[in-house]
MMTF fields as JSON, N, C-alpha, C and O atoms, coordinates in Angstrom:
{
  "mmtfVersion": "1.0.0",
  "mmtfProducer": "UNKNOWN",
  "numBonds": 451,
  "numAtoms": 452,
  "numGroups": 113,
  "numChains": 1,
  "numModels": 1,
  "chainsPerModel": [1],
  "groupsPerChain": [113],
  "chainIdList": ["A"],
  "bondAtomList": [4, 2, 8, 6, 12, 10, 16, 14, 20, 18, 24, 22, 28, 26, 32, 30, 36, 34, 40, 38, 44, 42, 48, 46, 52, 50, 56, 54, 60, 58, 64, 62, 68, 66, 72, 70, 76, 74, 80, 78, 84, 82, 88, 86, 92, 90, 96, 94, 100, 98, 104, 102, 108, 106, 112, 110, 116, 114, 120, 118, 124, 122, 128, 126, 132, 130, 136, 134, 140, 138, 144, 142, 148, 146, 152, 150, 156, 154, 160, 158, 164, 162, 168, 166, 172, 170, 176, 174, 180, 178, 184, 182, 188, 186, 192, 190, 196, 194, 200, 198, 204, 202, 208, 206, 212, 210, 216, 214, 220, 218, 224, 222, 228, 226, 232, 230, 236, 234, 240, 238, 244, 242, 248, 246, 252, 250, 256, 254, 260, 258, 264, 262, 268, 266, 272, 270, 276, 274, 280, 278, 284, 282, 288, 286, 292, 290, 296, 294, 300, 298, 304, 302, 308, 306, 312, 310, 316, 314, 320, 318, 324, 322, 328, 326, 332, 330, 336, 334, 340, 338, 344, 342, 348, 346, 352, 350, 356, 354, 360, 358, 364, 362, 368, 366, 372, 370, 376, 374, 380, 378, 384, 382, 388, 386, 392, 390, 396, 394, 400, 398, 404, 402, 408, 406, 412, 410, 416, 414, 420, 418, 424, 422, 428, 426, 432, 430, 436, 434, 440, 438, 444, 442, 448, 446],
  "bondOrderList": [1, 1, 1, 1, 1, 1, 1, 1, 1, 1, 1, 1, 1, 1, 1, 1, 1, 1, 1, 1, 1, 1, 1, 1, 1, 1, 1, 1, 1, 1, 1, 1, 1, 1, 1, 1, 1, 1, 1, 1, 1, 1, 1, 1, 1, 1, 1, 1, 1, 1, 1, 1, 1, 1, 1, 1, 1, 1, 1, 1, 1, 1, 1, 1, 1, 1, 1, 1, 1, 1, 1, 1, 1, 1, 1, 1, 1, 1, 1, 1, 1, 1, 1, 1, 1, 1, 1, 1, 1, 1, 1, 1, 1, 1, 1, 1, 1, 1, 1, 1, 1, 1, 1, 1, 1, 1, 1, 1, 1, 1, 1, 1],
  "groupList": [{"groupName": "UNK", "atomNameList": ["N", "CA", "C", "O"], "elementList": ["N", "C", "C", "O"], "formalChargeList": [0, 0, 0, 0], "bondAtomList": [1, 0, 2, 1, 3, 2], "bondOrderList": [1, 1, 2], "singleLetterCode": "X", "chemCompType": "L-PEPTIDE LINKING"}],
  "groupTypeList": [0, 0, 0, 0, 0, 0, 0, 0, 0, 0, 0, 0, 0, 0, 0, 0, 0, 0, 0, 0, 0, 0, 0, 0, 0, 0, 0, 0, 0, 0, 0, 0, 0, 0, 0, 0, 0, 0, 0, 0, 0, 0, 0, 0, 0, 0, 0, 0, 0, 0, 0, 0, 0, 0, 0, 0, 0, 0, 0, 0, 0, 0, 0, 0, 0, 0, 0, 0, 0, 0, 0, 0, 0, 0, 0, 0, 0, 0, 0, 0, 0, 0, 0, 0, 0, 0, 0, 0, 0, 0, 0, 0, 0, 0, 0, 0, 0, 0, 0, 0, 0, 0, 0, 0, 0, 0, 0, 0, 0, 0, 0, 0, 0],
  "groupIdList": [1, 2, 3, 4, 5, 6, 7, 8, 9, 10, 11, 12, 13, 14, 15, 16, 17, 18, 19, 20, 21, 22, 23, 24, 25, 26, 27, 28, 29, 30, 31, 32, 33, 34, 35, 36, 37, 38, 39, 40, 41, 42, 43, 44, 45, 46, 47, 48, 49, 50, 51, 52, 53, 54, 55, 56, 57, 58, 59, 60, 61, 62, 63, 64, 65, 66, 67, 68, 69, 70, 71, 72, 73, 74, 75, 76, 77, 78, 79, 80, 81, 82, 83, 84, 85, 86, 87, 88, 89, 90, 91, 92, 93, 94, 95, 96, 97, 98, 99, 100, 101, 102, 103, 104, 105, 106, 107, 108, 109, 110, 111, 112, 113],
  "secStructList": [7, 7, 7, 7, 7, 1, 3, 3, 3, 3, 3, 1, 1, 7, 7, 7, 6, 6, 7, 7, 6, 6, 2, 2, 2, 2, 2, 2, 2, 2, 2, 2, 7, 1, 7, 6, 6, 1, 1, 3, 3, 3, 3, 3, 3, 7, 6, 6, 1, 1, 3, 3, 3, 3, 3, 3, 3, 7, 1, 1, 1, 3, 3, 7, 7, 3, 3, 3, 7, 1, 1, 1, 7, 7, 7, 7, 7, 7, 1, 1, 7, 1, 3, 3, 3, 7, 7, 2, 2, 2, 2, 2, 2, 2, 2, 6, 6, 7, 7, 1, 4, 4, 4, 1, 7, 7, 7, 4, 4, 4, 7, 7, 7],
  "xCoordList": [-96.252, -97.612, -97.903, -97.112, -99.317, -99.611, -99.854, -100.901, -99.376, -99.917, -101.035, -100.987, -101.984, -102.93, -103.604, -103.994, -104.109, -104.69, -106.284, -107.115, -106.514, -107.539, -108.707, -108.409, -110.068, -111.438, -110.673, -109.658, -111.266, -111.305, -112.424, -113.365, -112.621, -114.039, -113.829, -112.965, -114.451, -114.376, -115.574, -116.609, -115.697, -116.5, -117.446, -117.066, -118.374, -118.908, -119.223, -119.343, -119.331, -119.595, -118.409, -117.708, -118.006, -116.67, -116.634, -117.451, -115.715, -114.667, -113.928, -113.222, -114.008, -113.095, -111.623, -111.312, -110.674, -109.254, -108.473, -107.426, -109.017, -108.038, -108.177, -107.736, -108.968, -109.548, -107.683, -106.737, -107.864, -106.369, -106.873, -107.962, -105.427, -106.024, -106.877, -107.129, -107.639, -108.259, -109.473, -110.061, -110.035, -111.366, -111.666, -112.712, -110.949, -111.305, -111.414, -112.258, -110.554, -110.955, -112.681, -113.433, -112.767, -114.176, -115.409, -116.583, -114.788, -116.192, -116.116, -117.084, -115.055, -115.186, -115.79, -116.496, -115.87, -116.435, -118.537, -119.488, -118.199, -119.634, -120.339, -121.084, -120.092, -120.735, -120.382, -120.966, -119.766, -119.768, -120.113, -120.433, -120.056, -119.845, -118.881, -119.05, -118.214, -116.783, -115.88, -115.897, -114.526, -113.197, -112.271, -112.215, -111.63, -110.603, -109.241, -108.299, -109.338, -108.352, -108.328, -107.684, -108.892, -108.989, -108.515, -107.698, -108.751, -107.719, -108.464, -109.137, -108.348, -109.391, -108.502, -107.589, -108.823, -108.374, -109.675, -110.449, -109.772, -110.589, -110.063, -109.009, -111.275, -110.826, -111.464, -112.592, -111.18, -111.94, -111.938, -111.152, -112.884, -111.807, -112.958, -113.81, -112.185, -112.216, -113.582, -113.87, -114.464, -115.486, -114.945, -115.571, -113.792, -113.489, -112.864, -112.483, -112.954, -112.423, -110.965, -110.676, -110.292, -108.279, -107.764, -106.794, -108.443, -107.569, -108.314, -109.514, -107.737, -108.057, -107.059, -105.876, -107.606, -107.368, -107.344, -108.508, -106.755, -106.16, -106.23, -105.746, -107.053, -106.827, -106.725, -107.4, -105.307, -105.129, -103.981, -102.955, -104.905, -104.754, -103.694, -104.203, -102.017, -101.211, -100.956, -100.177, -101.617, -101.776, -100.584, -100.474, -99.746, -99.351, -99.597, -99.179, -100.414, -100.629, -101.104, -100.854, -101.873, -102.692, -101.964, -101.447, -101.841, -101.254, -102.345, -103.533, -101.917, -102.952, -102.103, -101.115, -102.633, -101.898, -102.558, -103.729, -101.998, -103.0, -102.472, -101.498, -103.184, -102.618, -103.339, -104.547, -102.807, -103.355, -102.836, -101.708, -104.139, -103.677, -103.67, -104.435, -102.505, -102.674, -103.276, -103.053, -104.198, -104.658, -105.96, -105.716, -107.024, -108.32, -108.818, -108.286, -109.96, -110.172, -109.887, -109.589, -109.91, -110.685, -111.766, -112.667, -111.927, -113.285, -113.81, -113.156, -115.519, -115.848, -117.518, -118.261, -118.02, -119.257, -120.24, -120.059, -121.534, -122.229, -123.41, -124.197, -123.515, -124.882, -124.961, -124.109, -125.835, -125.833, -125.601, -126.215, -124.718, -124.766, -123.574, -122.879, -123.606, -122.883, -121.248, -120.574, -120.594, -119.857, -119.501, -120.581, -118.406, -118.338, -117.146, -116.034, -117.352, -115.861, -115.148, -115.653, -113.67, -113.585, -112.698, -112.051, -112.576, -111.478, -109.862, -109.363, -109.372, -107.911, -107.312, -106.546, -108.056, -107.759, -108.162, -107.609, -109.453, -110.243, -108.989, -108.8, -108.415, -107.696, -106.56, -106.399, -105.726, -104.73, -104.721, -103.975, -105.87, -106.189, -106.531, -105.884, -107.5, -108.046, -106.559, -106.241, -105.911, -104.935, -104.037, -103.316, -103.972, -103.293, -104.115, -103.878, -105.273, -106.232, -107.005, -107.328, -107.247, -107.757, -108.84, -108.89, -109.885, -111.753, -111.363, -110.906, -111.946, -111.97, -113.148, -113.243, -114.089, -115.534, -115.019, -115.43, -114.199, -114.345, -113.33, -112.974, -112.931, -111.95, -112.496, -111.695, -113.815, -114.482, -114.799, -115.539, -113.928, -114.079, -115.75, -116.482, -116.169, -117.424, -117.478, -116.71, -118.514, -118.175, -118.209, -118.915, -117.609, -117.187, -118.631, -118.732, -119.272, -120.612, -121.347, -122.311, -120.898, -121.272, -120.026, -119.595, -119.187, -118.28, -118.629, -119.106, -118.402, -118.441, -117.712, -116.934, -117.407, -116.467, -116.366, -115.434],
  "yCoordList": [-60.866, -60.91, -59.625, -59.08, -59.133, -58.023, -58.075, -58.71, -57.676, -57.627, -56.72, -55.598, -57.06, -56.293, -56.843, -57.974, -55.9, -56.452, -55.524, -55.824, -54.63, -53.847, -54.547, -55.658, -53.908, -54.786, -55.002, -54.45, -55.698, -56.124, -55.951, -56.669, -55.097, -54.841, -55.048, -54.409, -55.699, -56.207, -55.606, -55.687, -55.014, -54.211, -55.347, -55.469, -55.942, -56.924, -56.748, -57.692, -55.29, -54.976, -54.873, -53.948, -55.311, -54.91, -53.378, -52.721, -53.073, -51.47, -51.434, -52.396, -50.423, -49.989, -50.307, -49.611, -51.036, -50.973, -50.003, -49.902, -49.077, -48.279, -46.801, -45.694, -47.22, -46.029, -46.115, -46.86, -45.129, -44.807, -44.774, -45.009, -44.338, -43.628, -42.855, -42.86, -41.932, -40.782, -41.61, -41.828, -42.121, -42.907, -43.907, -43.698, -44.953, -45.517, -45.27, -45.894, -44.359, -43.742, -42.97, -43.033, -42.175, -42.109, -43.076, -42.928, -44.092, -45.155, -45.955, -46.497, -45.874, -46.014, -45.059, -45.41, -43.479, -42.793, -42.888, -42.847, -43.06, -42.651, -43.606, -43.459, -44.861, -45.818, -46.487, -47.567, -46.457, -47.563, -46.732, -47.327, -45.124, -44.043, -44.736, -44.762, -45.065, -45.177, -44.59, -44.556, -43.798, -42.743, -43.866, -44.782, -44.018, -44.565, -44.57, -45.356, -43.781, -43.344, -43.959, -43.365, -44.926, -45.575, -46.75, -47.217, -47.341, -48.76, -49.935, -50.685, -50.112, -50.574, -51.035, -50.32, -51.919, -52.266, -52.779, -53.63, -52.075, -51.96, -53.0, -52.987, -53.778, -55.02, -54.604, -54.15, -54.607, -54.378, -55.628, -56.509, -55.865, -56.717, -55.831, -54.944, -56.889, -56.308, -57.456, -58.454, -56.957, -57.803, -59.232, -60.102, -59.594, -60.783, -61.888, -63.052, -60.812, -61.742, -62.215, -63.041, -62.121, -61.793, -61.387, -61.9, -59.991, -58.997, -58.266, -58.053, -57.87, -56.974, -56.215, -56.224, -55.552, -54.033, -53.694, -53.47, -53.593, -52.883, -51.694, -50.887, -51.492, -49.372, -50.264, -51.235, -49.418, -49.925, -48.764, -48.447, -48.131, -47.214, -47.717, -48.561, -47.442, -48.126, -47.022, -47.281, -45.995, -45.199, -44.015, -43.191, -43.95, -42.945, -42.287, -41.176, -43.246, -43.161, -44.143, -45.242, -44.227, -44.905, -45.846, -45.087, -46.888, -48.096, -48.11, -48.101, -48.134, -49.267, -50.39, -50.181, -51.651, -52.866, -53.102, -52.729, -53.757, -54.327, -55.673, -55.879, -56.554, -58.395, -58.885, -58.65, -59.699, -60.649, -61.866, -62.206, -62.692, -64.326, -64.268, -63.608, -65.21, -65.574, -66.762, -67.096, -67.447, -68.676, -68.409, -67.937, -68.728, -68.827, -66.934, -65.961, -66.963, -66.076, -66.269, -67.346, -64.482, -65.083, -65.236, -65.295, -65.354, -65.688, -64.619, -64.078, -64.14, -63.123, -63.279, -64.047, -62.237, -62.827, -62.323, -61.18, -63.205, -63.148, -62.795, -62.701, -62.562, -61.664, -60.427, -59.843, -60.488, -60.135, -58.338, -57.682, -57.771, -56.426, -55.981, -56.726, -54.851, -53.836, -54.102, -54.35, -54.001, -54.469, -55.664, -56.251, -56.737, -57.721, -57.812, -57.524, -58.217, -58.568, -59.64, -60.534, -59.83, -61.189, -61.303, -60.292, -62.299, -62.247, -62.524, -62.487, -62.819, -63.009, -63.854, -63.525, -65.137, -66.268, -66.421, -67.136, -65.677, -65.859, -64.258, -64.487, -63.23, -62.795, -63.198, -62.926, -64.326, -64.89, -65.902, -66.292, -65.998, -67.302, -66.577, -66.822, -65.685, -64.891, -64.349, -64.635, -63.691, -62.83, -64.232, -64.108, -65.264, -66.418, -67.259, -68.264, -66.028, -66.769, -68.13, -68.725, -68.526, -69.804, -69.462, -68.233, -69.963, -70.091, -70.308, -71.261, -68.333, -68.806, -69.224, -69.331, -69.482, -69.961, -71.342, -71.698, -72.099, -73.753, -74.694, -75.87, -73.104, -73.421, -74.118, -74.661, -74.194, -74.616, -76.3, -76.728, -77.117, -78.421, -78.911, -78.376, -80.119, -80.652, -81.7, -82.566, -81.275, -81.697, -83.465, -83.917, -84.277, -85.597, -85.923, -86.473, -85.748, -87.023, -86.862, -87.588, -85.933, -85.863, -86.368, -85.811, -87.442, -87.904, -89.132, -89.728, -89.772, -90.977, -92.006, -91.585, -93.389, -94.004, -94.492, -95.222],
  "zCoordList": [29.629, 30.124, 30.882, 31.652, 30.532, 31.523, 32.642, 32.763, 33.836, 35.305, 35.532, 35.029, 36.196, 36.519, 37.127, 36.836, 38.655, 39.917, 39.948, 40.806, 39.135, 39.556, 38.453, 38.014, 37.981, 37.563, 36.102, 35.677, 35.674, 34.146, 33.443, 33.781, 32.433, 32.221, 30.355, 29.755, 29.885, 28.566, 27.844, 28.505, 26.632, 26.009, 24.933, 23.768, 25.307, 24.347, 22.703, 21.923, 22.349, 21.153, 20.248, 20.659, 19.425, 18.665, 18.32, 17.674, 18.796, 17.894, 16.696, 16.393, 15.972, 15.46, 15.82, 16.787, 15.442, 15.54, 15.504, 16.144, 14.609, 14.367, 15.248, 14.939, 16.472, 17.413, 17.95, 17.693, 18.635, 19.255, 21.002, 21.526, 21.624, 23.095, 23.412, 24.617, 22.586, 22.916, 22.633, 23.693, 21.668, 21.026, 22.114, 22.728, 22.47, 22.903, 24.503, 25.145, 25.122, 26.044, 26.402, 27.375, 24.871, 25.116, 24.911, 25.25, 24.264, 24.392, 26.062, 26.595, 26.52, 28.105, 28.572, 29.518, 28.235, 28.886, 28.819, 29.598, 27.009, 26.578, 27.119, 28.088, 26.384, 26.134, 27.592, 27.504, 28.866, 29.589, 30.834, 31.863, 30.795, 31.545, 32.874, 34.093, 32.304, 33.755, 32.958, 31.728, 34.212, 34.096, 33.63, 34.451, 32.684, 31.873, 32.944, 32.837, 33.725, 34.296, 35.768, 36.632, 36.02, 37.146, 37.489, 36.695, 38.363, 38.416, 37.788, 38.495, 36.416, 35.977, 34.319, 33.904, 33.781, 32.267, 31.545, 31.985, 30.308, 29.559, 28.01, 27.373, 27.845, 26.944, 25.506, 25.7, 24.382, 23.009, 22.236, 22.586, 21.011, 20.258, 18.855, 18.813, 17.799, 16.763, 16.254, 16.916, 14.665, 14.663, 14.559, 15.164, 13.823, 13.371, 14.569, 14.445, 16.001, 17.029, 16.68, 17.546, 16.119, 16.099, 16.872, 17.431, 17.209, 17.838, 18.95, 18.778, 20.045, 20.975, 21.447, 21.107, 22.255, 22.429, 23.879, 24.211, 24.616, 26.302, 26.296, 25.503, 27.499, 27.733, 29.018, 29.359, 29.836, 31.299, 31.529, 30.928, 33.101, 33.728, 34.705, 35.443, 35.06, 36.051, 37.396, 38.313, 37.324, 38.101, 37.938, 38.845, 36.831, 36.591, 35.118, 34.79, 34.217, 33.083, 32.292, 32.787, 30.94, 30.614, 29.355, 28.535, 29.096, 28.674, 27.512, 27.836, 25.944, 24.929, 24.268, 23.564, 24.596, 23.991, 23.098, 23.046, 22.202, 21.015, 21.349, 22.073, 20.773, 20.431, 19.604, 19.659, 18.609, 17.578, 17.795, 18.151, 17.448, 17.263, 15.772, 15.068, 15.313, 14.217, 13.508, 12.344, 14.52, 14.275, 15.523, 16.633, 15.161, 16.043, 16.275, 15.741, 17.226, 18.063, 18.914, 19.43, 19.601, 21.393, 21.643, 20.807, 23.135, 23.165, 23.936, 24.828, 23.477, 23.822, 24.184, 23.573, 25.493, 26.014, 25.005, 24.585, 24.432, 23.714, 23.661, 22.719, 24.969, 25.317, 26.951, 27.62, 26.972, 28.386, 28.27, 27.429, 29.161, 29.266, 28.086, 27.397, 28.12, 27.553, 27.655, 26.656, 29.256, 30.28, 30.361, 30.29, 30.503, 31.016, 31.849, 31.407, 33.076, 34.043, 34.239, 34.918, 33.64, 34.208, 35.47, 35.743, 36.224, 37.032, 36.376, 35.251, 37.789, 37.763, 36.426, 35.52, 36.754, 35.839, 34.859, 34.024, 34.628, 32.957, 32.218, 31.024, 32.56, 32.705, 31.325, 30.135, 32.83, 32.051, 30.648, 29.75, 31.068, 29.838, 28.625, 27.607, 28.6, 27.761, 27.035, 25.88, 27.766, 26.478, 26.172, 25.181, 26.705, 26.077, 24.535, 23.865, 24.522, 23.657, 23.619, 22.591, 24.902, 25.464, 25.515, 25.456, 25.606, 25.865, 27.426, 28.058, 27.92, 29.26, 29.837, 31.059, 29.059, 29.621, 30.164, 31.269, 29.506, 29.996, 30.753, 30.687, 31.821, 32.673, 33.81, 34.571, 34.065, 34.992, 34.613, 33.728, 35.654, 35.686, 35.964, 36.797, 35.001, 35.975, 37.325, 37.746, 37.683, 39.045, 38.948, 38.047, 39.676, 39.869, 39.349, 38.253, 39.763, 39.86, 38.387, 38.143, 37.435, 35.901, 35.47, 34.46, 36.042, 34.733, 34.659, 35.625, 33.289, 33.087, 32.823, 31.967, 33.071, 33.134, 31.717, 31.38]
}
């Protein structure tokens, strides 16, 4: 599992896979205008939702992971900005390939017996 304490910033539009360190470094630059090189991990995935893609800066040098599920997608935000952040826990779940949208319990008084 990857450790990582600094933002999580997930790219909502699918990439190219076959971008390398340098490519996808610059669509952090172009397209999100933030330094690749900061304390910060950068999320991709591919159109078919399989696979994504890590650019993560550990402060002595820059990390690209790839990961594939071989069964399902992940899950990825469907509207909204350019940018998406998740925390700690949507995080862990996410590269476990879990839907981290529906980690959030409902509250007592919407359940039914």
């Amino acid at each position: 599992m990857i450790r990582h304490e600094g933002a999580i910033w997930m790219v909502r539009e699918p990439v190219d896979m076959r971008r390398g360190l340098e490519g996808l470094s610059e669509v952090v630059r172009q397209s999100l205008g933030k330094n690749p090189c900061t304390d910060g991990a950068f999320l991709f995935r591919n159109r078919a939702g399989n696979r994504i893609k890590i650019l993560l800066w550990d402060g002595t040098g820059v990390w690209l992971v790839q990961r594939r599920l071989h069964q399902g997608r992940f899950v990825w935000p469907l509207a909204g900005d350019e940018v998406f952040t998740l925390g700690r826990d949507e995080w862990e779940w996410l590269f476990r390939g879990v839907d981290w949208r529906r980690l959030n319990a409902r509250p007592s008084a919407l359940w039914e017996a």
